[in-house]
C-alpha positions in Angstrom: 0.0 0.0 0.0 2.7 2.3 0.5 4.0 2.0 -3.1 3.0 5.1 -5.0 2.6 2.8 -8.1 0.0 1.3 -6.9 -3.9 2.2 -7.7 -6.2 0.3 -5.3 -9.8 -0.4 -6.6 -11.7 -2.4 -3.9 -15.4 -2.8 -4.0 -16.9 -4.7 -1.1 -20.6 -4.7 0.6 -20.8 -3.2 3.9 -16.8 -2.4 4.2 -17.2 -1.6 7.7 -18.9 -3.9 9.3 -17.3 -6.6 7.3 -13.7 -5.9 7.4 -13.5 -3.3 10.8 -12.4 0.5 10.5 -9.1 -0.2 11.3 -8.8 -1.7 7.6 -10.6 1.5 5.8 -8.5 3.6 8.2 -5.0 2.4 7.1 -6.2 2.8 3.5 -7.0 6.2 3.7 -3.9 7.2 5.9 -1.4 5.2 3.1 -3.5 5.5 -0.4 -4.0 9.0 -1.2 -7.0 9.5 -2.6 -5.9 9.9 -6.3 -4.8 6.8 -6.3 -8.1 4.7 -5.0 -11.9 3.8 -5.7 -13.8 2.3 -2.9 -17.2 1.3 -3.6 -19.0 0.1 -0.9 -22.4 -1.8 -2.8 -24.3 -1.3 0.3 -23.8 2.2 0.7 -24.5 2.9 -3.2 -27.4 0.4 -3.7 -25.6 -1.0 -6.3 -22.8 -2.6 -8.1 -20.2 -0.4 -10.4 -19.8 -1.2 -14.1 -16.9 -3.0 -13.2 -15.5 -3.5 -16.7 -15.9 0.4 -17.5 -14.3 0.7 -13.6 -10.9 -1.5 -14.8 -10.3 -0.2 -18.6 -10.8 3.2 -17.2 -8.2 3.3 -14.3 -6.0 1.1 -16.2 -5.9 3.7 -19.4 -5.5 7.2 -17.0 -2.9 5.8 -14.6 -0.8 3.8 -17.7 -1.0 0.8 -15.5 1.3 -2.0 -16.7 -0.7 -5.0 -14.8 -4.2 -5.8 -12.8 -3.6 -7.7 -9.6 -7.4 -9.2 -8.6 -8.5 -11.0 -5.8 -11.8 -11.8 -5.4 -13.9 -15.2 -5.3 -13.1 -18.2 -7.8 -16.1 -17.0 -10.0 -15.2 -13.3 -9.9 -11.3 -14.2 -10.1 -11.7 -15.7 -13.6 -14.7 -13.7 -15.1 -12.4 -10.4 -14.3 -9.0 -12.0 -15.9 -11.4 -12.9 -18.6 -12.7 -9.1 -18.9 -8.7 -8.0 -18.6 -7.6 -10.0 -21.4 -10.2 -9.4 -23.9 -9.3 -5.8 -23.4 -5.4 -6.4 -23.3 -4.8 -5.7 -19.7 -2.2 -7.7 -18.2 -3.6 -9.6 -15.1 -2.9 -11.9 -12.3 -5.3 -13.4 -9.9 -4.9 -16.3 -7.5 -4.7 -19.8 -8.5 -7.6 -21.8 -6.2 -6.3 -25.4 -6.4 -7.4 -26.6 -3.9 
């Protein structure tokens, strides 16, 4: 988090209650804003278009690579999304 090459997109239900302050706290202290969406679903009523979300971000910053971690389903449907738009990605492998 403290890399300034880094742009964090995290979108989560209920970030609070789910994950604690003390998570959202140390993003905000060690992400400047510039550099981060959060998009808490419960909050907004609603998902993000999550593919306009990723080419977006990855066209204004001139990101080189998408790092994603999210459940097996959203993991390959998002790697998916990436490469059919030519944005480098890695996710984790679930093998198990």
């Amino acid at each position: 988090m403290q890399n300034p090459n880094v742009f964090l997109i995290w979108i989560a239900s209920d970030m609070e209650n789910t994950f604690g302050p003390t998570l959202q706290e140390l993003i905000e202290k060690t992400i400047p804003s510039e550099r981060r969406i959060i998009f808490d679903t419960k909050k907004a009523g609603r998902r993000p278009d999550v593919v306009q979300l990723l080419k977006d971000v990855f066209r204004a910053y001139a990101a080189e690579i998408v790092f994603i971690t999210s459940n097996p389903r959203g993991t390959v449907e998002l790697m998916r999304i990436c490469r059919e738009n030519n944005m480098p990605c890695l996710g984790p492998i679930f093998d198990s």
